[in-house]
ZALO-973638 format. One record per residue (C-alpha): residue in one letter; x, y, z. Coordinates in steps of 0.25 Angstrom, whole numbers. Layout:
# residues N
aa_east_north_up
a_X_Y_Z .
...
END
This chain:
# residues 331
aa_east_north_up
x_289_132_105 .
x_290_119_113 .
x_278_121_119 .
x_269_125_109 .
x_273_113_101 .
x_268_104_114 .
x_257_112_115 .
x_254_109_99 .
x_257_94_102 .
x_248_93_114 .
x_236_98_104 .
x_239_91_92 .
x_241_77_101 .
x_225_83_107 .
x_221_82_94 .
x_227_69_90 .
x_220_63_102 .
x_208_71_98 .
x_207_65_82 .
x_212_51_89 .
x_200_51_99 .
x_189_59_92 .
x_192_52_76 .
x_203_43_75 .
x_192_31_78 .
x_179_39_72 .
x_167_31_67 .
x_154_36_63 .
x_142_30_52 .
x_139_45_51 .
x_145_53_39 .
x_142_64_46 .
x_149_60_59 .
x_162_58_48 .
x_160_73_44 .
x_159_79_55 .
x_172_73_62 .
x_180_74_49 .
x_177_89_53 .
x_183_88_68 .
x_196_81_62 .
x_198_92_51 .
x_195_102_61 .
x_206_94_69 .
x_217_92_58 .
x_215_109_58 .
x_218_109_71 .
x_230_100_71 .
x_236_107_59 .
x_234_121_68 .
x_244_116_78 .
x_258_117_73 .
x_270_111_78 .
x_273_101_89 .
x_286_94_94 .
x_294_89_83 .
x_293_75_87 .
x_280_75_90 .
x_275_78_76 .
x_275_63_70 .
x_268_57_80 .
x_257_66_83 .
x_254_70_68 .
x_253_54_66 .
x_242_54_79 .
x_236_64_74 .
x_234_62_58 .
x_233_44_61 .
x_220_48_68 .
x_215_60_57 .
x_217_47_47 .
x_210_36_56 .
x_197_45_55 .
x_196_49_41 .
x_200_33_40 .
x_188_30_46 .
x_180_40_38 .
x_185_35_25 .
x_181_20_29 .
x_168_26_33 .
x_165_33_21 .
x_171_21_13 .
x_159_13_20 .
x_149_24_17 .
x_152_24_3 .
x_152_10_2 .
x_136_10_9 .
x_133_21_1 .
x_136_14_-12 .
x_128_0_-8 .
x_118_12_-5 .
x_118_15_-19 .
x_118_1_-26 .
x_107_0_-16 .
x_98_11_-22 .
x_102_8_-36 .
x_98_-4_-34 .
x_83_0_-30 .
x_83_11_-42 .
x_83_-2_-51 .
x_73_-9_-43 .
x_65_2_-44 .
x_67_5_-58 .
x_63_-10_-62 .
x_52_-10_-53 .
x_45_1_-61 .
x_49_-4_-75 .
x_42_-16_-68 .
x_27_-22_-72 .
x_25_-22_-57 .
x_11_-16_-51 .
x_13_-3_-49 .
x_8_-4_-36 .
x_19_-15_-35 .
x_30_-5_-40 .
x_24_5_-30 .
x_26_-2_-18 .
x_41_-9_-22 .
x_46_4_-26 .
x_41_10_-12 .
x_50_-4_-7 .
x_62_2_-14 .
x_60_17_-10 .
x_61_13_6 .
x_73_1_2 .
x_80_14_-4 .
x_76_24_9 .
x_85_13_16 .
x_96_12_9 .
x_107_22_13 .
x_114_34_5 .
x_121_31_-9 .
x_133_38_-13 .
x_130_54_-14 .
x_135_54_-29 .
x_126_44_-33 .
x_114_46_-20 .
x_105_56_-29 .
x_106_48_-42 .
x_102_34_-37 .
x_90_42_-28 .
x_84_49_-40 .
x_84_35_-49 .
x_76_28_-38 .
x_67_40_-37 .
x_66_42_-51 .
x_59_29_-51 .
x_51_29_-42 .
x_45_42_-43 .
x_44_39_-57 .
x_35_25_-53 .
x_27_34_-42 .
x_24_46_-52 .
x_20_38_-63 .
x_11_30_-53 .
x_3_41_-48 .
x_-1_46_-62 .
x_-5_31_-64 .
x_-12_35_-51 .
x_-19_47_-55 .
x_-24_43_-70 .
x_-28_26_-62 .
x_-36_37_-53 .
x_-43_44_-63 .
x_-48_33_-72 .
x_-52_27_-58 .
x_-61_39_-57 .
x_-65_38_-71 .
x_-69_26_-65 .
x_-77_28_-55 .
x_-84_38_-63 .
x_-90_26_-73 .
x_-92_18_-61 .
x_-104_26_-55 .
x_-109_30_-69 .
x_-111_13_-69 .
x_-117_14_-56 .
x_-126_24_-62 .
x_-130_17_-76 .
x_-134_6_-64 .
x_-142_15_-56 .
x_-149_22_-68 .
x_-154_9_-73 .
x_-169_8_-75 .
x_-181_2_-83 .
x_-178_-10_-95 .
x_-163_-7_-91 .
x_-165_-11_-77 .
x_-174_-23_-80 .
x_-163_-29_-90 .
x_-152_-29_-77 .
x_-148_-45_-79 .
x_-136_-50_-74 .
x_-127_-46_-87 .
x_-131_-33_-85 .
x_-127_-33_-69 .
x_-113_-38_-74 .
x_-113_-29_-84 .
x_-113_-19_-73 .
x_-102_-25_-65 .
x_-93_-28_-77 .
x_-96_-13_-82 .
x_-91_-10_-66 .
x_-78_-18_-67 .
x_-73_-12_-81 .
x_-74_0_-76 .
x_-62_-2_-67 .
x_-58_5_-55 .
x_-61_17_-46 .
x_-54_27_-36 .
x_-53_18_-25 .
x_-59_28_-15 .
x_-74_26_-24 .
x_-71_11_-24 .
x_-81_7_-15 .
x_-93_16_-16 .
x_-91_15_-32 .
x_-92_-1_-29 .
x_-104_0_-20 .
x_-112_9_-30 .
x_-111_-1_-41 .
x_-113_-11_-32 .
x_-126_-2_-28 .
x_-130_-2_-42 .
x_-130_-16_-48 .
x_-136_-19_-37 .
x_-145_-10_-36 .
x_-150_-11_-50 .
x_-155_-27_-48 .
x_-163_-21_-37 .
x_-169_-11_-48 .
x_-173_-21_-58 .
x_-188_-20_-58 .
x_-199_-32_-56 .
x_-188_-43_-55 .
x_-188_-55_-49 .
x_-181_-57_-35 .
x_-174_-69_-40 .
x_-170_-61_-51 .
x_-165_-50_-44 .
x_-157_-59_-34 .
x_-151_-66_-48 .
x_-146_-54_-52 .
x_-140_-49_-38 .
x_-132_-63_-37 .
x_-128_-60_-50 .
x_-122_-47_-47 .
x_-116_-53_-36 .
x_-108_-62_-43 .
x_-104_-52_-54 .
x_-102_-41_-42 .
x_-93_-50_-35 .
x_-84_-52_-49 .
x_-78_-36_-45 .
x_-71_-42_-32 .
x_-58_-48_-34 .
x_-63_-60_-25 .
x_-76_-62_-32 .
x_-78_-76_-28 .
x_-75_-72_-13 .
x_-86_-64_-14 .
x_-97_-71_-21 .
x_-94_-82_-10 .
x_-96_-72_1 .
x_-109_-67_-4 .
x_-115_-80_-6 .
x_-108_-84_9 .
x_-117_-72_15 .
x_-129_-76_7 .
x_-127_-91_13 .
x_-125_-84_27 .
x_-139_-76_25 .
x_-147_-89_20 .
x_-142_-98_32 .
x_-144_-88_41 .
x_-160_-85_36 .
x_-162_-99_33 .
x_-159_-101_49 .
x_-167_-89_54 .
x_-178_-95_45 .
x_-179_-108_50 .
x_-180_-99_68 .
x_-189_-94_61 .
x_-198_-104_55 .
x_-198_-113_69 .
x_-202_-99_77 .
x_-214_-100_69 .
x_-219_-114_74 .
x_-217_-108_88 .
x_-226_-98_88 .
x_-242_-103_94 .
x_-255_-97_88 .
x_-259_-84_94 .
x_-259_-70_90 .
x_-246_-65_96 .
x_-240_-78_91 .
x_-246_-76_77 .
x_-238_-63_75 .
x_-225_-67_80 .
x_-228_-79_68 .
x_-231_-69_58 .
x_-219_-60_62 .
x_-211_-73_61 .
x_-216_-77_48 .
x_-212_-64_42 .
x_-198_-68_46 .
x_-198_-80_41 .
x_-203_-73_28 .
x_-192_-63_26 .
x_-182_-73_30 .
x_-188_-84_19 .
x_-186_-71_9 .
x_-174_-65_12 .
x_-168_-82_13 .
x_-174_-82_-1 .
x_-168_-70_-8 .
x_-154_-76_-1 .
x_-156_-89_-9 .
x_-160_-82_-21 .
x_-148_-73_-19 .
x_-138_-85_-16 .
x_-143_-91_-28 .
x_-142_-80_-39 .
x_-126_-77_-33 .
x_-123_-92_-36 .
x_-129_-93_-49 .
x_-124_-78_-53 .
x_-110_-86_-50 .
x_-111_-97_-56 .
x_-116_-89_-68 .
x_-104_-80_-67 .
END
């Protein structure tokens, strides 16, 4: 009987050093990590309580090693756990915090564009913030996402009918472009400036277009109203220049930096106008260089038809210089 008693002493003082050792002192940031040697020291405790008696005068002291390191490591997973609770809390004033924010923001009169892109701001702040307490995780998670998908769902149908009018649209837009086109006779002769504003003004009411027929849309009517000045039968070249720096100015209203663009226009006509003026002027002097003979006389004549074309084109620059700034100053 002795011996099996020092026999059960020798395995319950293994396992003292054992739970000592191995979770007397244990730490871990992982819940997990707690579980699973909560599991060992249970599967411990079974074992101690499988070994039955020892010397009498050993049993106090043993049994207080032993059971002083079972309560140092559930100790430690209490303060632990303390401290988990304690995160996940702030966690949850955290993310009850953003459902409000979120919940102002779309009872705001912010773009929605705006809204869009804060809410997004909100969605990645809540990503980062750690997990609430389980009995309150899945109500705080579905009143932020109530929200927000309630935002995103009501913009895509605003999406959807905005896209539909756009094509609606589009739709009147070329049936202007073809009201233009078809113009001929008296109609065609009575083209004036109001009638060209007209057409642009008409254009602008009309309002916006699905942004992937933006551009070609914009170069038809452009193709148009321009094209219908060139139309205009037995008028004047003055006139028809008038009309054109007329359009300009008016065509230069749809950009949101109109004056920019009148400015750059009447910069690159300036350009073209110095840059004749001096090829006129080489040209002009070659002329006096050339002695009289027939090869001589030919190479004259092909300068003069130069300095003909040059004269025109430098002409028609004035004229169109001209009729931009009085069609801006008329504006």
């Amino acid at each position: 009987m002795k011996q099996k008693k020092d026999e059960n002493l020798a395995l319950k003082l293994a396992l003292c050093e054992k739970v000592e050792q191995e979770f007397a002192g244990y730490q871990s940031e992982k819940i997990a990590d707690w579980n699973t040697k909560t599991k060992e020291l249970l599967e411990i405790q079974k074992q101690w309580e499988e070994i039955r008696f020892i010397p009498k005068e050993k049993i106090k002291e043993v049994s207080k090693r032993f059971w002083g390191a079972f309560k140092s490591f559930f100790h430690n997973k209490n303060n632990f756990f303390k401290t988990v609770e304690q995160f996940r809390e702030e966690n949850l004033a955290k993310k009850v915090a953003l459902c409000e924010k979120a919940e102002e923001l779309t009872a705001s009169n912010k773009t929605p564009q705006k809204v869009a892109q804060e809410l997004k701001d909100l969605q990645k702040e809540w990503k980062e913030i750690g997990p609430a307490p389980a009995k309150q995780k899945q109500a705080v998670y579905e009143r932020f996402k109530k929200v927000c998908d309630a935002f995103f769902e009501n913009r895509r149908k605003e999406y959807q009918v905005q896209e539909e009018e756009y094509v609606v649209n589009l739709g009147k837009k070329q049936a202007l472009c073809a009201k233009i086109d078809a113009l001929e006779g008296d109609e065609l002769k009575a083209i004036d400036e109001k009638a060209l504003e007209g057409f642009v003004n008409e254009w602008k009411q009309i309002g916006f277009v699905p942004k992937k027929d933006k551009k070609s849309i914009e170069k038809q009517f452009e193709a148009s109203v321009y094209g219908v000045i060139k139309r205009i039968p037995e008028l004047e070249d003055s006139r028809r220049e008038a009309l054109s720096g007329a359009l300009d100015v008016v065509m230069a209203r749809l950009s949101p930096n109109a004056s920019k663009k009148l400015n750059q226009k009447e910069g690159a006509i300036r350009k073209k106008i110095s840059k004749l003026e001096n090829n006129l002027d080489t040209l002009k002097n070659n002329l006096g260089f050339f002695a009289n003979s027939k090869k001589a006389n030919k190479l004259k004549e092909d300068f003069e038809k130069q300095v003909e074309t040059a004269e025109k084109e430098l002409n028609s620059l004035k004229k169109q210089l001209k009729a931009l700034k009085k069609a801006e100053n008329n504006s």
